[in-house]
C-alpha positions as CSV (number, residue, x, y, z in Angstrom):
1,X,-104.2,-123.4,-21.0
2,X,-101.3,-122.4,-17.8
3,X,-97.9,-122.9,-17.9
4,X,-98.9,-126.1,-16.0
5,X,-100.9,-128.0,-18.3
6,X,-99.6,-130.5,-20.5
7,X,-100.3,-130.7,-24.5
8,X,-99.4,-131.9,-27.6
9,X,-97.8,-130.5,-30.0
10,X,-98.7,-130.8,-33.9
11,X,-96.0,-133.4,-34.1
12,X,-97.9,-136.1,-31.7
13,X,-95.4,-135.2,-29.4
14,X,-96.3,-134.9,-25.2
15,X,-95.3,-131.6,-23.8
16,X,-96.0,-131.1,-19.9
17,X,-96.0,-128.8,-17.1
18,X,-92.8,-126.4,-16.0
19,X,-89.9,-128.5,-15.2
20,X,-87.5,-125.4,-14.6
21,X,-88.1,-121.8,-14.1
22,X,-85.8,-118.9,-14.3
23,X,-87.5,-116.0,-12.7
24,X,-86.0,-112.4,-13.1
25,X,-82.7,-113.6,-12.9
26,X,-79.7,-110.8,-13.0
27,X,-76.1,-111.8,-13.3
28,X,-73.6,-109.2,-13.1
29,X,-69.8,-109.4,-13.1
30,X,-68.7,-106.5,-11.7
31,X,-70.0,-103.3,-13.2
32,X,-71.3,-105.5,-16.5
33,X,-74.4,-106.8,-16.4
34,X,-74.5,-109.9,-18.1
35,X,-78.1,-111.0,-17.7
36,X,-80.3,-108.4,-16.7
37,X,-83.9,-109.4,-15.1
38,X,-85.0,-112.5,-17.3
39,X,-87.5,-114.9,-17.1
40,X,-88.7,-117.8,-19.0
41,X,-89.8,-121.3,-18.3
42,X,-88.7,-124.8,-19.7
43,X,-91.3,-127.6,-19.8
44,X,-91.1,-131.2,-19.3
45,X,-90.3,-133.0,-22.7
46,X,-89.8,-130.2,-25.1
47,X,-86.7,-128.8,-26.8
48,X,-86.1,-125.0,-25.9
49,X,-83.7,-123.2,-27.4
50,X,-82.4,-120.1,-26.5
51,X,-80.6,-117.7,-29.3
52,X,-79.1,-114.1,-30.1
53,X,-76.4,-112.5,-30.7
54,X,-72.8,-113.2,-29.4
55,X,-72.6,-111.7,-25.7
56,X,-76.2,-111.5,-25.5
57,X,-75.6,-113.7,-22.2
58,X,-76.9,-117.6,-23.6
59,X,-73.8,-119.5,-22.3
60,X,-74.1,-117.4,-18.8
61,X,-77.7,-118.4,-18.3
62,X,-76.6,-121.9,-19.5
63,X,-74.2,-121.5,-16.6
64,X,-77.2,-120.5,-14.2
65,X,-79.1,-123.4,-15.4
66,X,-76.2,-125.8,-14.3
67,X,-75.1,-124.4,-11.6
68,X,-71.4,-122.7,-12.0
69,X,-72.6,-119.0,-11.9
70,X,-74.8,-117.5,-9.5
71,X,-77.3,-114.8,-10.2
72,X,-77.4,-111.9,-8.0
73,X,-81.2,-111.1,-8.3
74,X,-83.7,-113.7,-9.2
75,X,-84.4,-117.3,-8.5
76,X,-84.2,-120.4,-10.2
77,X,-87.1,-122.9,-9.9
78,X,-86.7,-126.9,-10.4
79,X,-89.6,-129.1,-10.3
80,X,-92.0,-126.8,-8.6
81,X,-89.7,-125.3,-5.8
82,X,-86.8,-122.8,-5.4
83,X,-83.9,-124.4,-5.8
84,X,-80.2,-123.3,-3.1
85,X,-77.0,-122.3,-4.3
86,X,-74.9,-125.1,-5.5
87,X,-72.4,-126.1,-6.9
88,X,-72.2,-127.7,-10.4
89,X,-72.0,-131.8,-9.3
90,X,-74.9,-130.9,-6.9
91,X,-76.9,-129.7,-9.8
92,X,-76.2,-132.7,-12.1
93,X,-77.2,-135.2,-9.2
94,X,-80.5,-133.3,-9.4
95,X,-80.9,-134.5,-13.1
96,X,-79.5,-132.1,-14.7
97,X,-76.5,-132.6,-17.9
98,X,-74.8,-130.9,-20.4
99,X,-72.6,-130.8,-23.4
100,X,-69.4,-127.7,-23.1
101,X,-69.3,-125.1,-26.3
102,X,-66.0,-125.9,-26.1
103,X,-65.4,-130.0,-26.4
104,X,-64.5,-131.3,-22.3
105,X,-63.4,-134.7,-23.1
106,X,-60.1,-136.8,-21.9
107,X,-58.2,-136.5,-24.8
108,X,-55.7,-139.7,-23.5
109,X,-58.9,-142.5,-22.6
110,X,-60.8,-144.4,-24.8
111,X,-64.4,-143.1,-26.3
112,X,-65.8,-146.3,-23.7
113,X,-63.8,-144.8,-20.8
114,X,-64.8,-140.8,-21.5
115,X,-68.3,-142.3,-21.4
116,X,-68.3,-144.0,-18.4
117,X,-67.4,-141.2,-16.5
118,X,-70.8,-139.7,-17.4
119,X,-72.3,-142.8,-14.8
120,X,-69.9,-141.4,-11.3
121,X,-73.7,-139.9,-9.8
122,X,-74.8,-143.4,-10.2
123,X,-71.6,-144.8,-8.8
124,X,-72.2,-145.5,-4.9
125,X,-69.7,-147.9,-3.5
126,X,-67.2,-147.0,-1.1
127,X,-63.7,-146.8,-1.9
128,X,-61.9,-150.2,-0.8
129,X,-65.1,-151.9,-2.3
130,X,-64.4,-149.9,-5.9
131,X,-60.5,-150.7,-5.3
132,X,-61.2,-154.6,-4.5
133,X,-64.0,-154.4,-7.6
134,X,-65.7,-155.8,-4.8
135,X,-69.6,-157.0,-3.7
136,X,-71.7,-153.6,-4.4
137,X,-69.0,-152.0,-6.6
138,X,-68.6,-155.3,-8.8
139,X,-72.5,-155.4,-9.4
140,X,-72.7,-151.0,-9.8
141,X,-69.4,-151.6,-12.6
142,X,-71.2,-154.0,-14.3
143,X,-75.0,-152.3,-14.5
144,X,-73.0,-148.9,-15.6
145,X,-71.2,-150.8,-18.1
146,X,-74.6,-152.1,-19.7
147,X,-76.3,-148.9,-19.7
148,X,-72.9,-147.0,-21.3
149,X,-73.3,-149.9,-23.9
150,X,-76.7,-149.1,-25.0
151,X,-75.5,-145.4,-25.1
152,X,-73.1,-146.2,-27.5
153,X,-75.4,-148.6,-29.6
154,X,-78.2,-145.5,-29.7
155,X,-75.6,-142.8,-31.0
156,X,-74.1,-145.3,-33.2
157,X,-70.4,-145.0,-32.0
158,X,-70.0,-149.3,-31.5
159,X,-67.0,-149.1,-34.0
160,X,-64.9,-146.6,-32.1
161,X,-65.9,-147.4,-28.8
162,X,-62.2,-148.6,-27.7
163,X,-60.8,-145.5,-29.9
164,X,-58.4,-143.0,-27.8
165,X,-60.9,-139.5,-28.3
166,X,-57.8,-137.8,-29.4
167,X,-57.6,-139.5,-32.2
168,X,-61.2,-138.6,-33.5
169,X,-62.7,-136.0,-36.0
170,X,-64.3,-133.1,-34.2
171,X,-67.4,-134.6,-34.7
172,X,-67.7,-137.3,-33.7
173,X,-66.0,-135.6,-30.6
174,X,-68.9,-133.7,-30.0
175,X,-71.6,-137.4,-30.5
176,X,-69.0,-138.6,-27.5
177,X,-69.6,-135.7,-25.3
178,X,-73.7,-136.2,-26.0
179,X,-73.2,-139.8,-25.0
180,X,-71.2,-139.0,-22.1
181,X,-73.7,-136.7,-20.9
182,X,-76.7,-139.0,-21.8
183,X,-74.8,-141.6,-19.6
184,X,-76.0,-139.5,-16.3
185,X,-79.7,-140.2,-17.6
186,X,-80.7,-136.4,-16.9
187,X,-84.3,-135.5,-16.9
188,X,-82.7,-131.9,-18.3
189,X,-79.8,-131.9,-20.8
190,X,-78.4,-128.6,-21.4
191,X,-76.6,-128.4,-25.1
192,X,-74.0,-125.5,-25.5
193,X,-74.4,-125.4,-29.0
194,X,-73.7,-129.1,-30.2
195,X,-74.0,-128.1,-33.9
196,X,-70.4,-125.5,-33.6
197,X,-67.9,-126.5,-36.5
198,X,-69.9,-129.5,-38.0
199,X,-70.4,-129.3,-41.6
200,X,-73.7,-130.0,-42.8
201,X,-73.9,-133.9,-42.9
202,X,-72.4,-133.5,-39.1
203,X,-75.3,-131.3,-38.6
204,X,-77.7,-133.0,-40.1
205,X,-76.7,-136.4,-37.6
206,X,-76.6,-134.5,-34.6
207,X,-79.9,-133.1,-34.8
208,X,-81.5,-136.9,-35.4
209,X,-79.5,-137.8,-32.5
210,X,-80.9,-134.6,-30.9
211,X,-84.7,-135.6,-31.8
212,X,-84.3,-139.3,-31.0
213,X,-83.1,-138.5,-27.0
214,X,-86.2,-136.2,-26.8
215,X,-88.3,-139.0,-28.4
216,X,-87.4,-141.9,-27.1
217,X,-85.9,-141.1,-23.2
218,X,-88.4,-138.5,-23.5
219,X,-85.7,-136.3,-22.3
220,X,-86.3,-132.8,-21.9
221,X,-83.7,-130.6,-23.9
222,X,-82.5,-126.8,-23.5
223,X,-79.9,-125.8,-26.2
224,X,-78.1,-122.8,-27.5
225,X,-77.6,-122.8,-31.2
226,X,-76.6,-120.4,-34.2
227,X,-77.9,-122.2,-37.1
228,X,-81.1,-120.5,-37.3
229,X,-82.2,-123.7,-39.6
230,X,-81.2,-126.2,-36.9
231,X,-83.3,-124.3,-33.8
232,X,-86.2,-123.4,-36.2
233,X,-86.9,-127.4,-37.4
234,X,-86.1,-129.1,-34.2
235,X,-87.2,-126.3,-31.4
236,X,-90.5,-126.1,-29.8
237,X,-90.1,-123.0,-28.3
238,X,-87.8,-120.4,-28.4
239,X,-86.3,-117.7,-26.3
240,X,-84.3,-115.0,-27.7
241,X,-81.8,-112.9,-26.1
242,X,-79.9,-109.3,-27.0
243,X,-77.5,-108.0,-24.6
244,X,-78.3,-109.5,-21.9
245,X,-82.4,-108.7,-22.0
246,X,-84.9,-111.4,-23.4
247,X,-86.5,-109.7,-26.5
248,X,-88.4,-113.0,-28.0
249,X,-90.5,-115.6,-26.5
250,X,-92.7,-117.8,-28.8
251,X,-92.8,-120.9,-30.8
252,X,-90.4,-120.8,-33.7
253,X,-93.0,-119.4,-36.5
254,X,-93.7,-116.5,-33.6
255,X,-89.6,-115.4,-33.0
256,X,-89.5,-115.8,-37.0
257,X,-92.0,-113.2,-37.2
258,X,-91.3,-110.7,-34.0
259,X,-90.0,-107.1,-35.8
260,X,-87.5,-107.0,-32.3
261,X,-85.9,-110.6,-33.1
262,X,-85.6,-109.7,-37.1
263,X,-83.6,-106.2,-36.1
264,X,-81.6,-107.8,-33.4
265,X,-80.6,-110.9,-34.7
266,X,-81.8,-112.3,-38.1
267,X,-81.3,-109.1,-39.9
268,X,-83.8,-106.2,-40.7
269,X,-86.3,-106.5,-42.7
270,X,-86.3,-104.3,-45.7
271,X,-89.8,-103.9,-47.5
């Protein structure tokens, strides 16, 4: 089988070609080398997470991925060709969207509101249309509207939809960042790790919620995670990383298993 065949996993599930590829990419700030010569592949339809250690470079190559870093060696690939330097809104109108590790949400507007911002790429009327709620801005208000509503009905959030996020538990915060990121339909939805200060019935929602946007929009997922439970039951592959080098690259049962990953980042093994 090549990297550009699909199959299926044991699951049932339909895993394609390469969607995005990062090769030998090297990010350096400064003198530190954040990210030094990595590449790895993420195929249409699966869920890839990537792992380590803190400052083993995840969130920087998340930052690669989507657009607000830059590496200095290296190239990333996006749907079969090279993709330019841009710039972070230039990336998302490609299709690809993301959660923060760190919740970005307007604290001050409605959970209905925070989501609808996640629909401005599909927003196209011109400014005195928007401002009159006129003619094509009228009919785009009311088709984003629909498709925010069926967001909120999926991630079952219908009895805090009119809720200032301020006011909310951290996490459901983090189900409204998901949604708001859903909203921009991206064919790849980066997830800094959505699982960060959830206890474990907050977990154990998310990662339904996690399966179900893979299963149903068939969406393909990339997420950074430190619940080593979480990425082993809903990862299909995985790629590890350890200052700033990939050591790991494998389904879950092969990082479980790799002698580097165990010393690096699970633990070592003791005999």
């Amino acid at each position: 089988m090549t990297a550009y065949e699909p199959y299926t996993t044991t699951d049932g599930r339909t895993i394609g070609g390469v969607l995005m590829e990062m090769k030998n990419i090297t990010l350096r700030f400064g003198g530190v080398e954040a990210i030094r010569d990595i590449s790895f592949d993420i195929r249409e339809g699966e869920i890839r997470a990537i792992i380590g250690p803190n400052g083993a470079g995840k969130s920087s190559m998340l930052n690669i991925i989507s657009g607000f870093y830059h590496p200095q060696e290296g190239e990333v690939w996006y749907k079969g060709a090279p993709r330019p330097a841009m710039k972070p809104y230039e990336v998302a109108r490609m299709g690809v969207g993301r959660t923060f590790q760190n919740i970005a949400l307007f604290e001050g507007m409605s959970v209905l509101d925070n989501v609808m911002t996640g629909r401005l790429t599909h927003m196209h009327a011109s400014f005195w249309q928007q401002a009159l709620w006129w003619g094509k801005a009228e009919r785009e208000e009311i088709y984003n509207r629909e498709q925010v509503e069926k967001i909120i009905d999926f991630l079952e959030i219908q009895a805090i939809r009119r809720t200032p996020v301020g006011r909310l538990p951290y996490g459901l915060k983090k189900r409204v960042e998901l949604a708001r990121a859903l909203a921009a339909e991206p064919s790849l939805l980066l997830l800094d790790e959505p699982m960060a200060g959830m206890n474990v019935e907050e977990k154990e929602d998310m990662s339904r919620f996690i399966l179900d946007v893979n299963d149903e929009f068939g969406t393909t997922i990339a997420l950074i995670e430190h619940d080593m439970g979480v990425v082993m039951d809903l990862s299909d592959r995985v790629v590890v990383m350890d200052y700033g080098r990939k050591i790991g690259d494998g389904t879950p049962d092969e990082v479980r298993n790799d002698q580097d990953v165990i010393d690096a980042y699970l633990g070592v093994a003791h005999g």
